[in-house]
C-alpha positions as CSV (number, residue, x, y, z in Angstrom):
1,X,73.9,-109.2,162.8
2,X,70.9,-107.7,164.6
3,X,67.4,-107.5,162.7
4,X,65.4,-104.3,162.6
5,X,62.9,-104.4,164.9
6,X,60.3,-104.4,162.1
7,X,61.9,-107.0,159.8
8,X,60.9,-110.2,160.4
9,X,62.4,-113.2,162.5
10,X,64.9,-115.5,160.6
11,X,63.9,-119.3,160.9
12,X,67.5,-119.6,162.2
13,X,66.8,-117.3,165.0
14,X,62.8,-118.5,165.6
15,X,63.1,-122.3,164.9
16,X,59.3,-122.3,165.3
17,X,58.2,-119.6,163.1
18,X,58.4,-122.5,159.7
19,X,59.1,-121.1,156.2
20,X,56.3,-118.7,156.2
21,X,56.1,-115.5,157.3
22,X,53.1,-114.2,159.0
23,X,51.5,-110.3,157.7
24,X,53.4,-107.8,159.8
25,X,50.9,-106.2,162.4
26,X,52.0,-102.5,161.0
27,X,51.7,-101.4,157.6
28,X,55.5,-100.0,157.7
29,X,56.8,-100.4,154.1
30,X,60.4,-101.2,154.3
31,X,63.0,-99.8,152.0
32,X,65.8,-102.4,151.3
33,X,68.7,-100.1,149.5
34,X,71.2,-102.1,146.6
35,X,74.4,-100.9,146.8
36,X,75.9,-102.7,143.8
37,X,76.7,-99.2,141.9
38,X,78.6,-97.4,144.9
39,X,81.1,-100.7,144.0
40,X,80.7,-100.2,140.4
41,X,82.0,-96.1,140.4
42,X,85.1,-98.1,143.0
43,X,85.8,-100.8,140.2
44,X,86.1,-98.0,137.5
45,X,89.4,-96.9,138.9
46,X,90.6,-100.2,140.6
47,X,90.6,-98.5,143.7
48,X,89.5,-98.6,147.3
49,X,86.9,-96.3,147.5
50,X,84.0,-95.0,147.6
51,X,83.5,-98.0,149.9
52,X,80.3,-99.9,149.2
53,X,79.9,-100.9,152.9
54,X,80.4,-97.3,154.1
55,X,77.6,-96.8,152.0
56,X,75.8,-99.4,153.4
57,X,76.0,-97.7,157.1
58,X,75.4,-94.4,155.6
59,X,72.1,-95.7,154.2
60,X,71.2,-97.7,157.4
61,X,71.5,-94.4,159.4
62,X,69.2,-92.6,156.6
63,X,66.3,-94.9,157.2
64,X,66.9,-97.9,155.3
65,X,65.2,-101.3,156.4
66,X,68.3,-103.6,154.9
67,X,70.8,-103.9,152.7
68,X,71.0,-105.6,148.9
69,X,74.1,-106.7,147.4
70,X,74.2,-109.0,144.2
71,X,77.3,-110.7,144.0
72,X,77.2,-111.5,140.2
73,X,79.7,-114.5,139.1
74,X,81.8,-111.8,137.1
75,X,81.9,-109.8,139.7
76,X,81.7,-106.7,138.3
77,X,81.1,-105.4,141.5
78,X,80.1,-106.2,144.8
79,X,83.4,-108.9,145.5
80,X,83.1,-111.9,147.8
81,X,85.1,-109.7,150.5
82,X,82.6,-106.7,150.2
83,X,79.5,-109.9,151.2
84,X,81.8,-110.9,154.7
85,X,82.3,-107.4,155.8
86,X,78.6,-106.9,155.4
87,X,78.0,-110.0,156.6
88,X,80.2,-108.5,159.8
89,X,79.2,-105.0,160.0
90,X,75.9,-104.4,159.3
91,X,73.1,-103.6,161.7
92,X,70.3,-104.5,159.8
93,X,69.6,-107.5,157.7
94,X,71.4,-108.2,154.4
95,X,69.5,-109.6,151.2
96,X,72.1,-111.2,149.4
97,X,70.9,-111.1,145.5
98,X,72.7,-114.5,143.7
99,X,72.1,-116.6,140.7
100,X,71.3,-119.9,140.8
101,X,74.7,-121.8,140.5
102,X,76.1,-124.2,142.9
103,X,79.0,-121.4,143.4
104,X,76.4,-118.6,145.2
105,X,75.0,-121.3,146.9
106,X,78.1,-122.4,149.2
107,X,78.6,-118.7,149.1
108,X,75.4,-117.9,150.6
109,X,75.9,-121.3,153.1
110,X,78.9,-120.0,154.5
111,X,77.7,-116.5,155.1
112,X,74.5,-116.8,155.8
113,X,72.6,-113.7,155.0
114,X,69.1,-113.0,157.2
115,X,67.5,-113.2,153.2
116,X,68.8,-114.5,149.9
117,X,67.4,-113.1,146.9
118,X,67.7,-115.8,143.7
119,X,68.0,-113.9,140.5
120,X,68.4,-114.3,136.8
121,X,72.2,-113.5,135.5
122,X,73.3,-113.2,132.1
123,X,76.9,-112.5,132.1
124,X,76.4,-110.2,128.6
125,X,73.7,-108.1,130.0
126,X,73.7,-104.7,131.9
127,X,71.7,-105.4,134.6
128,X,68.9,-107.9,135.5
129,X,66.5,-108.0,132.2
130,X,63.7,-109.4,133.8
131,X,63.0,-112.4,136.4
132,X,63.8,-115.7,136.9
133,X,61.7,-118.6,135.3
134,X,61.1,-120.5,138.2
135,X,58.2,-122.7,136.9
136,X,60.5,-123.6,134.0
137,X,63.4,-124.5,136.4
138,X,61.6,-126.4,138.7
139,X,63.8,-128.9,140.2
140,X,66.8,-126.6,139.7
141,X,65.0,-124.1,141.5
142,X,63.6,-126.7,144.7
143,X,67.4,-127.6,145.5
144,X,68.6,-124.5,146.0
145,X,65.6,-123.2,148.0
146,X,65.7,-126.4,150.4
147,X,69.3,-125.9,150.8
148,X,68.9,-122.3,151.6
149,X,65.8,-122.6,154.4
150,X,67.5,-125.9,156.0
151,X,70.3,-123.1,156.7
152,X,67.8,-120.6,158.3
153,X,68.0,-118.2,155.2
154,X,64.9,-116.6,154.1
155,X,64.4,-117.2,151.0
156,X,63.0,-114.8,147.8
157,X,62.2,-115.6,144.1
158,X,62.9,-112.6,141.9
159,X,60.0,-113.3,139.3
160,X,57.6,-111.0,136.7
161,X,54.4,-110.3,137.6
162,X,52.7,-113.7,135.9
163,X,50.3,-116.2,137.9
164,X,52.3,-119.3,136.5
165,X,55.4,-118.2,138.1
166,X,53.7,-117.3,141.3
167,X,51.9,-120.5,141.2
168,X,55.6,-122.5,141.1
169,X,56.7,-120.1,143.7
170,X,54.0,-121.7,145.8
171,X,54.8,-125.1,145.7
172,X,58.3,-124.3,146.5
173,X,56.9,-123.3,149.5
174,X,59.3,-119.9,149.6
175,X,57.8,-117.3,152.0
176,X,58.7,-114.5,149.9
177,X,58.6,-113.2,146.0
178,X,60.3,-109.9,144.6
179,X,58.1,-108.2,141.8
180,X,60.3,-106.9,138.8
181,X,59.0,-103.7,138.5
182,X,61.3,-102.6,135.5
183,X,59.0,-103.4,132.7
184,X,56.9,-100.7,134.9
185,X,59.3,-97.9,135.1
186,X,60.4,-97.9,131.0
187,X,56.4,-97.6,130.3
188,X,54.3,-94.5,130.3
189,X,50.7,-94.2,129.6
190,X,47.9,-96.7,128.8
191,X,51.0,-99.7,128.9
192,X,52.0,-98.4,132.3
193,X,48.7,-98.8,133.7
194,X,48.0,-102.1,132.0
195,X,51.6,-103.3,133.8
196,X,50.2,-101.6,137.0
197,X,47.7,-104.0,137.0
198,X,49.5,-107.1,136.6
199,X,51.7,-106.1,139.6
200,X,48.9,-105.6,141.7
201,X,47.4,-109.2,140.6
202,X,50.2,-110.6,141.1
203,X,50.5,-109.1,144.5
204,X,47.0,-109.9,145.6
205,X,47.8,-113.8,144.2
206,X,50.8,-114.7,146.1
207,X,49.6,-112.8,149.2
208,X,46.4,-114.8,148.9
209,X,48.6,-117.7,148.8
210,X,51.3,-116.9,152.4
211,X,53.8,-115.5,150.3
212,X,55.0,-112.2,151.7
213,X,55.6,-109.5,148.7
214,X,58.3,-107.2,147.2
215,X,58.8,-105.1,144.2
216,X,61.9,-103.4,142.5
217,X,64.1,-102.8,139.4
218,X,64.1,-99.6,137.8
219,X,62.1,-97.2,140.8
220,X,62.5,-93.4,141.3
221,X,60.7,-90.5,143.1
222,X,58.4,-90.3,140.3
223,X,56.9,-93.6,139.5
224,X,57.2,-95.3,143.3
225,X,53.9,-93.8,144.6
226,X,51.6,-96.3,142.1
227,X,53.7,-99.4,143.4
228,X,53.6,-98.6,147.6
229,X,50.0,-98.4,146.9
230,X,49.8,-101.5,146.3
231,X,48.9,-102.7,149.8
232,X,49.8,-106.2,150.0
233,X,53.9,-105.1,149.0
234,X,55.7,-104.9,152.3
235,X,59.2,-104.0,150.8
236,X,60.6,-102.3,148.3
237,X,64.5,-102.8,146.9
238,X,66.1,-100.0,145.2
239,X,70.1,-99.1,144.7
240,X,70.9,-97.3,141.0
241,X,68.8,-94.5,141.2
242,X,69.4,-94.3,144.6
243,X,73.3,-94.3,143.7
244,X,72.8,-91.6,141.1
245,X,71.0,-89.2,143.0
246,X,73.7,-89.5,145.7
247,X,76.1,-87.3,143.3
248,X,73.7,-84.8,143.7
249,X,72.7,-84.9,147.3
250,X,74.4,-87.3,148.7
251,X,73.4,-91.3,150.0
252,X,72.0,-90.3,153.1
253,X,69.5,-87.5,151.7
254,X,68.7,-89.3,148.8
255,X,67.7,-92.5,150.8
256,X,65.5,-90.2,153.2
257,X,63.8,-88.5,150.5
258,X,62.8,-91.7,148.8
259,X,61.8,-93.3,152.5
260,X,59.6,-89.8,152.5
261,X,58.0,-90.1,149.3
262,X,57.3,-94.1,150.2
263,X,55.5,-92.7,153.5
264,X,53.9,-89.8,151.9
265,X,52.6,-92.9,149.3
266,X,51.1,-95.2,151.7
């Protein structure tokens, strides 16, 4: 797999560069795009198509950064095949989203994805309700991320926007965090604001602290400016809108209006 030029270096590939990743020297914002949902509409039907790694390409020739897939233990569906043709096709680096079970782990070990994204899974919910308590699941949580950096993966925590869990992200000494944003996007008014700011705290904590920033769940067109403004984010991960819009427009436009709205934003 070959890294975007503005992505940066793996530990595997830069033995030197540690666990921490140094600021970028360019304030490029990159746009990591979840396919998950262009497997969903091929699951509906049992069928081959549309192909979720097709859409993959089609987004990396759009403008996307990387690639997102959450391989969920139901799989419901990205499948553990869809994760080794990534693994073999793509161009640009692939953030594999997993929960934290012992199965995802040897998954992710034998794969071994430029960045692994550890998430919160509940097997009766629709899609990820809010992030993963890392401060309550210490120990769990330190296995899993040594495993994962002694293998060269980078290594994110998909957390809310709270100083406690940013504080236990630190001492796990991960080099990067995901925001969940989706608590965000379903508020309007006053609360919206109010949750605006506890992003951008949380932001300016963990930056403070080496930890390189993301943000996503629940992001359009129309509530993505407030969150690229928030300097100290350098990537942002978004698939179902994304998906949606595709019926209208198709992947490829909808993935370069969203990469123009993040530019027009910063």
């Amino acid at each position: 797999m070959r890294c975007h030029p503005n992505w940066p270096r793996s530990p595997r590939s830069s033995p030197a560069a540690g666990r921490r990743h140094e600021p970028a020297g360019n304030d490029h914002l990159r746009l990591g795009v979840n396919i998950d949902h262009v497997a969903t509409v091929r699951n509906a039907r049992g069928a081959g198509y549309p192909d979720p790694v097709r859409a993959a390409l089609v987004a990396a020739a759009a403008g996307a950064d990387g690639i997102t897939a959450h391989l969920r233990e139901d799989r419901r569906h990205i499948t553990d095949d869809d994760i080794a043709r990534l693994s073999a096709e793509l161009t640009i680096p692939l953030n594999l989203e997993m929960a934290a079970t012992d199965e995802m782990l040897g998954i992710a070990l034998r794969h071994k994805p430029h960045a692994a994204c550890i998430v919160p899974e509940k097997r009766e919910e629709l899609t990820t309700e809010g992030g993963l308590d890392v401060a309550g699941h210490y120990d769990r949580m330190a296995r899993l991320v040594d495993a994962l950096a002694g293998a060269g993966i980078r290594v994110s925590l998909f957390i809310e926007p709270a100083a406690h869990q940013i504080e236990a992200a630190v001492r796990l000494k991960v080099p990067v965090i995901e925001l969940h944003t989706g608590l965000y996007a379903e508020l309007s008014g006053e609360a919206r604001t109010v949750e605006l700011r506890r992003l951008t705290d949380a932001a300016a904590l963990a930056a403070k602290n080496g930890i390189e920033v993301h943000a996503g769940h629940g992001l359009t067109y129309d509530n993505v400016a407030p969150i690229v403004a928030i300097r100290q984010v350098r990537e942002l991960n978004i698939g179902h809108f994304l998906v949606g819009e595709a019926l209208f427009v198709g992947l490829g436009e909808a993935v370069r209006l969203m990469r123009e709205a993040m530019d027009a934003a910063r």
